[in-house]
Structure formats: structure tokens, C-alpha cells
mmCIF file of the N, C-alpha and C atoms, coordinates in Angstrom:
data_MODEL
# 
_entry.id   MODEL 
# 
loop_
_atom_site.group_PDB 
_atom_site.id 
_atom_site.type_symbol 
_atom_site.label_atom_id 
_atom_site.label_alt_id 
_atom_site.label_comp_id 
_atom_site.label_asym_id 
_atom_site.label_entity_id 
_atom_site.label_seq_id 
_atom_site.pdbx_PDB_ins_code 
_atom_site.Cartn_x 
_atom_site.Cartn_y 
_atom_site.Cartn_z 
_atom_site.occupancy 
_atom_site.B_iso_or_equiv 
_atom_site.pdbx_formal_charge 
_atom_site.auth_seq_id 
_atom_site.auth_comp_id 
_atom_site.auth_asym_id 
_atom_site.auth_atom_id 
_atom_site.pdbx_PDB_model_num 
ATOM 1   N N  . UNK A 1 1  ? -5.807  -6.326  -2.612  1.00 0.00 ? 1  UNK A N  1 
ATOM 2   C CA . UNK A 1 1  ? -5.246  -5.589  -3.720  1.00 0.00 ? 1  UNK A CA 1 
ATOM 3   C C  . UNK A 1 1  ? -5.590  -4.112  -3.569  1.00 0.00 ? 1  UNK A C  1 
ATOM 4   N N  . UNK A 1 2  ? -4.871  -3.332  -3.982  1.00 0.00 ? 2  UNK A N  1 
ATOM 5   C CA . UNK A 1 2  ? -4.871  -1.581  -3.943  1.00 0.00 ? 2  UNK A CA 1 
ATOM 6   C C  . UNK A 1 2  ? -5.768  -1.366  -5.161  1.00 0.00 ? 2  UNK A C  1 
ATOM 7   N N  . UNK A 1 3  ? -5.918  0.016   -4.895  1.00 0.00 ? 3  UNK A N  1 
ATOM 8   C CA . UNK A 1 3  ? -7.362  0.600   -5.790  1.00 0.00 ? 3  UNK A CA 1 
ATOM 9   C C  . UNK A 1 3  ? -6.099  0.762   -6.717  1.00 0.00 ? 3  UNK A C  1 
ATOM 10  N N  . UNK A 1 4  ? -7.200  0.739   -7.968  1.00 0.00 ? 4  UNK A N  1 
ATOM 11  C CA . UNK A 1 4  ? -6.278  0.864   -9.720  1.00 0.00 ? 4  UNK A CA 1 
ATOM 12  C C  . UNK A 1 4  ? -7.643  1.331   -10.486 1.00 0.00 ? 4  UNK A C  1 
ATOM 13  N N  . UNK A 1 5  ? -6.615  2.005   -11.764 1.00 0.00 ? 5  UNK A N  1 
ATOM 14  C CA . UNK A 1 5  ? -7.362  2.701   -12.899 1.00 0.00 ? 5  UNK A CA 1 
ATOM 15  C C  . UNK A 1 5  ? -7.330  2.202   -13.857 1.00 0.00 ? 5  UNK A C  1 
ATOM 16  N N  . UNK A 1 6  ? -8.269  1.661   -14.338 1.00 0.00 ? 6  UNK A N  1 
ATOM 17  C CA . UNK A 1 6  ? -8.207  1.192   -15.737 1.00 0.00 ? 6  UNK A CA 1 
ATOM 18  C C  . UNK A 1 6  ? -8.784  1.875   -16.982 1.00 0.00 ? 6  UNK A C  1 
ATOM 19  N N  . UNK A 1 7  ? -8.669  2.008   -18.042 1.00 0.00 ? 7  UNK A N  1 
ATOM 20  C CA . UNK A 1 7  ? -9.313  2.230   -19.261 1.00 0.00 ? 7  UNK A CA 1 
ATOM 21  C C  . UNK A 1 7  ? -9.166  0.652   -20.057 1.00 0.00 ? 7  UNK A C  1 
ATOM 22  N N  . UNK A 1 8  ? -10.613 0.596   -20.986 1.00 0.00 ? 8  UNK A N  1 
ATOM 23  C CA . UNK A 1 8  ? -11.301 -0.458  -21.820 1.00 0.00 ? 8  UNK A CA 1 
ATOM 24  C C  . UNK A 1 8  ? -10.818 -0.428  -23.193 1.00 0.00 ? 8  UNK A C  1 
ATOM 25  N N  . UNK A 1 9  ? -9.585  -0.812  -23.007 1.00 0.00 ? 9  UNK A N  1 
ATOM 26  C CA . UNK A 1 9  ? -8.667  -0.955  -24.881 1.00 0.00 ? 9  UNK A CA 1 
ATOM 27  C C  . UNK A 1 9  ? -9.538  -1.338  -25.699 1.00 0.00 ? 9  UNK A C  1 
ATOM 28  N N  . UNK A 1 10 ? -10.289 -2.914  -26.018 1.00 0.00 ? 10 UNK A N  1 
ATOM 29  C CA . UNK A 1 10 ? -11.306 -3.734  -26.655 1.00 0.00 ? 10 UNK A CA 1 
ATOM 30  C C  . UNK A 1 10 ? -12.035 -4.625  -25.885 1.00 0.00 ? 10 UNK A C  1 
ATOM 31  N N  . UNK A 1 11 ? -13.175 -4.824  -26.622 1.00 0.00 ? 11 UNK A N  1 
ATOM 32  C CA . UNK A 1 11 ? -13.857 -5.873  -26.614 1.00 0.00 ? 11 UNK A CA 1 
ATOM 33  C C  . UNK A 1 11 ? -13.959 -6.916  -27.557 1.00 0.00 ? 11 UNK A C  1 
ATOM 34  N N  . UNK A 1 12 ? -13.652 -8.168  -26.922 1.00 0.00 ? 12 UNK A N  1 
ATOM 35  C CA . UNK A 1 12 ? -13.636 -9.362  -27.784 1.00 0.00 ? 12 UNK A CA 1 
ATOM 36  C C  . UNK A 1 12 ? -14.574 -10.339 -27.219 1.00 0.00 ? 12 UNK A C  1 
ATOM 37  N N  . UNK A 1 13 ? -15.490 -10.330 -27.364 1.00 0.00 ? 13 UNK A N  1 
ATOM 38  C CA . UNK A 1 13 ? -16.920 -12.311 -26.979 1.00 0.00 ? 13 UNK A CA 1 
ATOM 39  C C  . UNK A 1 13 ? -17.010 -11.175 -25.866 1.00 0.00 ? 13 UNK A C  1 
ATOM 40  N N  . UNK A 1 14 ? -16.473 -12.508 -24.829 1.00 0.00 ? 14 UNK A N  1 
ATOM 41  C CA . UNK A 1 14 ? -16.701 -12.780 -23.678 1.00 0.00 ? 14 UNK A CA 1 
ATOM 42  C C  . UNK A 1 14 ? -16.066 -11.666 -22.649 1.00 0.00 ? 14 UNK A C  1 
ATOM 43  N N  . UNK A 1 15 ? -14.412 -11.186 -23.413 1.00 0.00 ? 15 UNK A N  1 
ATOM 44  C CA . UNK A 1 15 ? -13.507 -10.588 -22.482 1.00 0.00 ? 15 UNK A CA 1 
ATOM 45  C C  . UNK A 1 15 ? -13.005 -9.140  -22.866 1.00 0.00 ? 15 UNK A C  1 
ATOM 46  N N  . UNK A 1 16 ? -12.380 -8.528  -22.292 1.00 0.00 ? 16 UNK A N  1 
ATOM 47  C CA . UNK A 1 16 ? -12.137 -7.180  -22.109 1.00 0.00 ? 16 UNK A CA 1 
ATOM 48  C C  . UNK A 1 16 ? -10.946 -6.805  -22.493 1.00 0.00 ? 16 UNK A C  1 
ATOM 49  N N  . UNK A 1 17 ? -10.304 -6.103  -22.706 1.00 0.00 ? 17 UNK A N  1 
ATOM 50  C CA . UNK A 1 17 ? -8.718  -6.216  -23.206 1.00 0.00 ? 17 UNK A CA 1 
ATOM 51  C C  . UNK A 1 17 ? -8.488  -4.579  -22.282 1.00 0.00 ? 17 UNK A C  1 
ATOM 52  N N  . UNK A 1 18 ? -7.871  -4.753  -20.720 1.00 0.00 ? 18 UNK A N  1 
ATOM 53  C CA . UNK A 1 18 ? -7.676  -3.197  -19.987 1.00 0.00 ? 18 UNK A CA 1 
ATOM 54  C C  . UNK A 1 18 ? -6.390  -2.996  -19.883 1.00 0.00 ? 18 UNK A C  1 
ATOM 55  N N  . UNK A 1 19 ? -6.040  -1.719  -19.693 1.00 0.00 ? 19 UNK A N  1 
ATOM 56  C CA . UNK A 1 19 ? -4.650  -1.115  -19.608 1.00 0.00 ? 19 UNK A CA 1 
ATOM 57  C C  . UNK A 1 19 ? -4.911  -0.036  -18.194 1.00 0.00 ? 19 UNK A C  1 
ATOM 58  N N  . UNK A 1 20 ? -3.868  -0.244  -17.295 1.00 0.00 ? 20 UNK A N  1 
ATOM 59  C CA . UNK A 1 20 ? -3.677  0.221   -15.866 1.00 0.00 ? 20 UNK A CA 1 
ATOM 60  C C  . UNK A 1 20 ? -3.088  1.830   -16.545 1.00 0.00 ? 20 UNK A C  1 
ATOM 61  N N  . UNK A 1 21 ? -4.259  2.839   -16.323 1.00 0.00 ? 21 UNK A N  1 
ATOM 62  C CA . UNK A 1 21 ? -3.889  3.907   -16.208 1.00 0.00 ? 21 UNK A CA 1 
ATOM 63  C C  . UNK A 1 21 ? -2.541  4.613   -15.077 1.00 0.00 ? 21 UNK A C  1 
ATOM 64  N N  . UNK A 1 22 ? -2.841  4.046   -14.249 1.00 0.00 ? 22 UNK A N  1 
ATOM 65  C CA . UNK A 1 22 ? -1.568  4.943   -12.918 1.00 0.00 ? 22 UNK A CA 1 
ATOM 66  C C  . UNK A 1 22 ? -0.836  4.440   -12.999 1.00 0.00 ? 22 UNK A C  1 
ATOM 67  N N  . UNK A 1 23 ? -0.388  3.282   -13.615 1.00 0.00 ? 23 UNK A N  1 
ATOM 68  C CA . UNK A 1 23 ? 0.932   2.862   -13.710 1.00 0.00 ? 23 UNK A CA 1 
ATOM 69  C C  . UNK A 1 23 ? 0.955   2.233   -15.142 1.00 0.00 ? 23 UNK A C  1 
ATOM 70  N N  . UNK A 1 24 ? 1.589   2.720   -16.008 1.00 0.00 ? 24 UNK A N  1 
ATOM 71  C CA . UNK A 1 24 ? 1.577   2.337   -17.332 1.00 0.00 ? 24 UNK A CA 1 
ATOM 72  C C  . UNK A 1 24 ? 2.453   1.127   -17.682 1.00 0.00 ? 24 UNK A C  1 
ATOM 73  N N  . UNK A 1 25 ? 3.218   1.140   -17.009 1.00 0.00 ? 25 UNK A N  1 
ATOM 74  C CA . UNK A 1 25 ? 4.853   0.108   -17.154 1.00 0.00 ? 25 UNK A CA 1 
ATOM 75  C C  . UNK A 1 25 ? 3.951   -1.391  -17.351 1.00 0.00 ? 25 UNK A C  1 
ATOM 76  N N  . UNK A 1 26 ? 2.962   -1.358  -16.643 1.00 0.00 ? 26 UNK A N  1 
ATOM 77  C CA . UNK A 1 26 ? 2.216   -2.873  -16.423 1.00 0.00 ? 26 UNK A CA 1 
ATOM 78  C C  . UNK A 1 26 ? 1.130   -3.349  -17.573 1.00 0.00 ? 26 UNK A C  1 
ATOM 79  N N  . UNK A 1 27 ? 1.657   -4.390  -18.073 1.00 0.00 ? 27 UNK A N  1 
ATOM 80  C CA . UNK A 1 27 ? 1.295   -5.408  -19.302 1.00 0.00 ? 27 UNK A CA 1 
ATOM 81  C C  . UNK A 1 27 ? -0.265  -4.993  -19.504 1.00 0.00 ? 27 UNK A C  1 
ATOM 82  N N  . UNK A 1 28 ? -1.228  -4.893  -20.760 1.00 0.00 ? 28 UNK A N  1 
ATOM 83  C CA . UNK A 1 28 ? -2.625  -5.001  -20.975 1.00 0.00 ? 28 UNK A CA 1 
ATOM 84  C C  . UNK A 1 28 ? -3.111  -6.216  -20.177 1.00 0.00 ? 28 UNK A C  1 
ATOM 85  N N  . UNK A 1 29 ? -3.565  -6.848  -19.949 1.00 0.00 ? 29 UNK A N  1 
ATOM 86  C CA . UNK A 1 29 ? -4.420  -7.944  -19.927 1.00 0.00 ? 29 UNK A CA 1 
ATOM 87  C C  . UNK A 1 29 ? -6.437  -8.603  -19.652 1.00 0.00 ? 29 UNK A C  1 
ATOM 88  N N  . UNK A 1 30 ? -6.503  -9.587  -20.424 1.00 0.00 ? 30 UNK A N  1 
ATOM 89  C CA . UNK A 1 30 ? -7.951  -10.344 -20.445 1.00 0.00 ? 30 UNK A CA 1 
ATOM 90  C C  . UNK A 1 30 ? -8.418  -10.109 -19.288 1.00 0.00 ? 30 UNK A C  1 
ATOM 91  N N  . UNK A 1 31 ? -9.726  -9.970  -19.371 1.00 0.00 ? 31 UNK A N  1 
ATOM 92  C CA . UNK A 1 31 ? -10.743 -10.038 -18.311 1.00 0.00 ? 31 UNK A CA 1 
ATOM 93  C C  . UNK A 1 31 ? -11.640 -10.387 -18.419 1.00 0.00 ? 31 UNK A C  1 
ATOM 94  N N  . UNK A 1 32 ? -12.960 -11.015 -18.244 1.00 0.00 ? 32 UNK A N  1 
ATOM 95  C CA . UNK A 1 32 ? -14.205 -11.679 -18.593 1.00 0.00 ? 32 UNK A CA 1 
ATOM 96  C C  . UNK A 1 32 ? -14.910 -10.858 -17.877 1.00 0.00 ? 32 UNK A C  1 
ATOM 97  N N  . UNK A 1 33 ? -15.524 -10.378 -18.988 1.00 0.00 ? 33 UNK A N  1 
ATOM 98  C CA . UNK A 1 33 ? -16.430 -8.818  -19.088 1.00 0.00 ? 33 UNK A CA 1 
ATOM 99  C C  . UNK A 1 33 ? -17.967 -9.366  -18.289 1.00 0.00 ? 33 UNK A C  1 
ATOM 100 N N  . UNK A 1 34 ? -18.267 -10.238 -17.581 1.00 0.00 ? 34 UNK A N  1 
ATOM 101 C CA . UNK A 1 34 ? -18.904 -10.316 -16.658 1.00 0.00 ? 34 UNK A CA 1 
ATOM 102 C C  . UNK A 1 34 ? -18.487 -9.605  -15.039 1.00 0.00 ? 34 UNK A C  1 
ATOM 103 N N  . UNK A 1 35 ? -17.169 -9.150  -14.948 1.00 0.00 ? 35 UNK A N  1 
ATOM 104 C CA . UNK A 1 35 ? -16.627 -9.053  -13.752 1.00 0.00 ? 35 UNK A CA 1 
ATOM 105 C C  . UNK A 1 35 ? -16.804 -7.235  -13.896 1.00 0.00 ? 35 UNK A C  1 
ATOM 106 N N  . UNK A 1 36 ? -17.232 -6.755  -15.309 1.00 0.00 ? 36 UNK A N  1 
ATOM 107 C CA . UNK A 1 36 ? -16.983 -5.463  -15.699 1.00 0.00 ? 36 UNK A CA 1 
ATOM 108 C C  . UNK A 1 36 ? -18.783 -4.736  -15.091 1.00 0.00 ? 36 UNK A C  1 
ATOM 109 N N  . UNK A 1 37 ? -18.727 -3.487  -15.484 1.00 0.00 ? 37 UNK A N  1 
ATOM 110 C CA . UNK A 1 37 ? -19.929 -2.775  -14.728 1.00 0.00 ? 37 UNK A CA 1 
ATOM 111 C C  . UNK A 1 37 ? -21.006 -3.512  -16.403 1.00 0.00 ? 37 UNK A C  1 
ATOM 112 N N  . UNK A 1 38 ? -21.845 -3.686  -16.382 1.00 0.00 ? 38 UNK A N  1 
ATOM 113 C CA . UNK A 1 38 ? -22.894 -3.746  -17.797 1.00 0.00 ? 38 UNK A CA 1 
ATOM 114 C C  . UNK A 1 38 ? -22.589 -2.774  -18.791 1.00 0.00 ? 38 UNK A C  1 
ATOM 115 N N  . UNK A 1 39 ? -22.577 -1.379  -18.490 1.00 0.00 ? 39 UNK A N  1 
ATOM 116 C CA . UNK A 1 39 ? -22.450 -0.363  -19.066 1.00 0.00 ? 39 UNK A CA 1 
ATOM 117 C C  . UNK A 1 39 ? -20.861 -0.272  -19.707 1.00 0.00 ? 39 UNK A C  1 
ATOM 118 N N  . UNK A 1 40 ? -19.921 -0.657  -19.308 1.00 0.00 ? 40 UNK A N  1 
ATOM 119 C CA . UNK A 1 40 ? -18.972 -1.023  -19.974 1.00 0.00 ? 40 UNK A CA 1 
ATOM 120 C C  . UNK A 1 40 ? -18.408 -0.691  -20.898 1.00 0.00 ? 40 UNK A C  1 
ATOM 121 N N  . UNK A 1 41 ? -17.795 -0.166  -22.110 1.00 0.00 ? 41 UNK A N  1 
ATOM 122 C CA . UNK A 1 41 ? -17.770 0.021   -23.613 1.00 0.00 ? 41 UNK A CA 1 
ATOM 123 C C  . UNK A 1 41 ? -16.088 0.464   -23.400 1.00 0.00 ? 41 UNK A C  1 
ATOM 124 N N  . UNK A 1 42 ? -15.978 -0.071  -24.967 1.00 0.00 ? 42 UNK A N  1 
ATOM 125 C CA . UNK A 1 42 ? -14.576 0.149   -25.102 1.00 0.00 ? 42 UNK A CA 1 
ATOM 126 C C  . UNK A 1 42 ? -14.414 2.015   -25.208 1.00 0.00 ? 42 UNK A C  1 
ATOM 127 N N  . UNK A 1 43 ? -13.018 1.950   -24.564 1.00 0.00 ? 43 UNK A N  1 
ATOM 128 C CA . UNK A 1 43 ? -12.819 3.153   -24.082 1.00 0.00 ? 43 UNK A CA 1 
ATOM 129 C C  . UNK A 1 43 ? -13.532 3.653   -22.759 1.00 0.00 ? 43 UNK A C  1 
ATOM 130 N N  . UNK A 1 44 ? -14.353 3.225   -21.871 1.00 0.00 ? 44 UNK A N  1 
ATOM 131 C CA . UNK A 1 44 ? -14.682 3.504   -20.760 1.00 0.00 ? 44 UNK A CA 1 
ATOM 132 C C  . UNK A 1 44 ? -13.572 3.773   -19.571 1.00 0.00 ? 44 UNK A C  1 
ATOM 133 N N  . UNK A 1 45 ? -13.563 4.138   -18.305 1.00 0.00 ? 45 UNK A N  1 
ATOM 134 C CA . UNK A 1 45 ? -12.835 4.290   -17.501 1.00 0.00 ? 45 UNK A CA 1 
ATOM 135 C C  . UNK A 1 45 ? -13.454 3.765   -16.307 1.00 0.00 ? 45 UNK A C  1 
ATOM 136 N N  . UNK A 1 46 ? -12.196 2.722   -15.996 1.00 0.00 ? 46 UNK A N  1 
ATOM 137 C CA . UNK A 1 46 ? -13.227 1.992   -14.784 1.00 0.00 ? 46 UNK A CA 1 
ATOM 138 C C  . UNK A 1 46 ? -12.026 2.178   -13.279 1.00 0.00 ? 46 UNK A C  1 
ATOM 139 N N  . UNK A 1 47 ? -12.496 1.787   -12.005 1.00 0.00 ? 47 UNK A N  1 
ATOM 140 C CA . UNK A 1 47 ? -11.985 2.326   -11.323 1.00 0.00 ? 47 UNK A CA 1 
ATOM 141 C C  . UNK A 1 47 ? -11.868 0.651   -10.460 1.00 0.00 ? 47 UNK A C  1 
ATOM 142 N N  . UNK A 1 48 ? -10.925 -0.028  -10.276 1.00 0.00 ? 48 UNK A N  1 
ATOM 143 C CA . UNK A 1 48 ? -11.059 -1.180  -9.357  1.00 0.00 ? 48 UNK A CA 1 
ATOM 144 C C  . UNK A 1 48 ? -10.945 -1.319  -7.418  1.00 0.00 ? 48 UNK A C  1 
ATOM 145 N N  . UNK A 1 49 ? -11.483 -1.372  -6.797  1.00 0.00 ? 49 UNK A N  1 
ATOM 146 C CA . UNK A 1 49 ? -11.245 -1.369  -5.471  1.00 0.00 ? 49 UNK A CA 1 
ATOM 147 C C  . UNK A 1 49 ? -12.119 -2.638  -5.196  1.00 0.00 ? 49 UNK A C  1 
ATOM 148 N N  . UNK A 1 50 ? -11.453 -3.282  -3.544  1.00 0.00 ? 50 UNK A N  1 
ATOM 149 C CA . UNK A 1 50 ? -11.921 -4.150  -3.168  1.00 0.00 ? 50 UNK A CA 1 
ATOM 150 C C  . UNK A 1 50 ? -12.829 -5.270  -3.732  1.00 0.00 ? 50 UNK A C  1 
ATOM 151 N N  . UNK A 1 51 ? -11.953 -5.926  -5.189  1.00 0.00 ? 51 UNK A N  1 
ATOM 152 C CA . UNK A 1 51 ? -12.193 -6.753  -5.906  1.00 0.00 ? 51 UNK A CA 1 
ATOM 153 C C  . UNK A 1 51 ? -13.685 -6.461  -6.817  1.00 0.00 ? 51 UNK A C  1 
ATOM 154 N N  . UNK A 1 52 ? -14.095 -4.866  -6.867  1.00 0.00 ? 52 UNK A N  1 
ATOM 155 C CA . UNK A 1 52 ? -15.189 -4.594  -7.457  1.00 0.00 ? 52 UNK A CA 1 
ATOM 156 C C  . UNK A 1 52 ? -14.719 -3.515  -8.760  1.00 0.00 ? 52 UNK A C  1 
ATOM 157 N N  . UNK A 1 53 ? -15.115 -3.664  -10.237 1.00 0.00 ? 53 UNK A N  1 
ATOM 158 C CA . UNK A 1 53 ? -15.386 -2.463  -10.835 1.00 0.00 ? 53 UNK A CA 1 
ATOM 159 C C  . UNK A 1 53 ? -16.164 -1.804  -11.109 1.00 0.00 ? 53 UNK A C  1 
ATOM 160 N N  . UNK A 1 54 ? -15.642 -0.476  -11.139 1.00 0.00 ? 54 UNK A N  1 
ATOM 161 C CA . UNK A 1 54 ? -17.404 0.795   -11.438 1.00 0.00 ? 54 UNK A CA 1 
ATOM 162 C C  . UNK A 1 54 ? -16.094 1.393   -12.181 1.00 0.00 ? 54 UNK A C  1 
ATOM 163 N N  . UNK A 1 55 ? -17.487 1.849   -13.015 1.00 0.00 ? 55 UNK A N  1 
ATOM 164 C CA . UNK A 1 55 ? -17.422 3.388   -14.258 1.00 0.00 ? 55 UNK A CA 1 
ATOM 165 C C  . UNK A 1 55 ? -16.768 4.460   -13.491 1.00 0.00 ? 55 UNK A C  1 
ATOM 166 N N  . UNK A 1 56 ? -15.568 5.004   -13.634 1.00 0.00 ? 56 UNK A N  1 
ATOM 167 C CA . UNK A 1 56 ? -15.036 6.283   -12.937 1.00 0.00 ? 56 UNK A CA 1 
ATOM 168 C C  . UNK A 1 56 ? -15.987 7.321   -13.863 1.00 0.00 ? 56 UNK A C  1 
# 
């Protein structure tokens, strides 16, 4: 998968609710906020590459 930008819409329990900054056209969707950096918080900016996220 190609590097992507995300920002942290909500937090709900367990999961994450992100929206693809560089390409907007593409749907929100769940994530299980274990896969997220700890530091995390809604509204954060995270950066995905090679199946890893970090805090941009």
C-alpha cells in the first residue's frame, strides 16, 4: 500500500474514526486504535507507510 495522510475525526472504545487527508473523495472509516501511535487523540495527524502509523 502507498504512503497516506490521515487526520483522527473520533474516538469511540476501542476504534478510531480517520479521514484520508490527500485524497478526500475516499469514505471515513474504523480502525482499532491499537494499530494507532499511543499518543493518538482526536484531531491528531497521522502519517501511514509500510503498514505502520506515526504522528506527522
Amino acid at each position: 500500500m502507498e504512503p497516506a495522510d490521515y487526520i483522527v475525526l473520533r474516538l469511540d472504545g476501542d476504534y478510531a474514526v480517520l479521514r484520508r487527508t490527500d485524497v478526500p473523495s475516499e469514505e471515513d472509516f474504523f480502525i482499532a486504535r491499537a494499530f494507532l501511535p499511543e499518543a493518538a487523540d482526536e484531531g491528531s495527524r497521522l502519517h501511514y507507510e509500510a503498514f505502520v502509523y506515526t504522528l506527522a
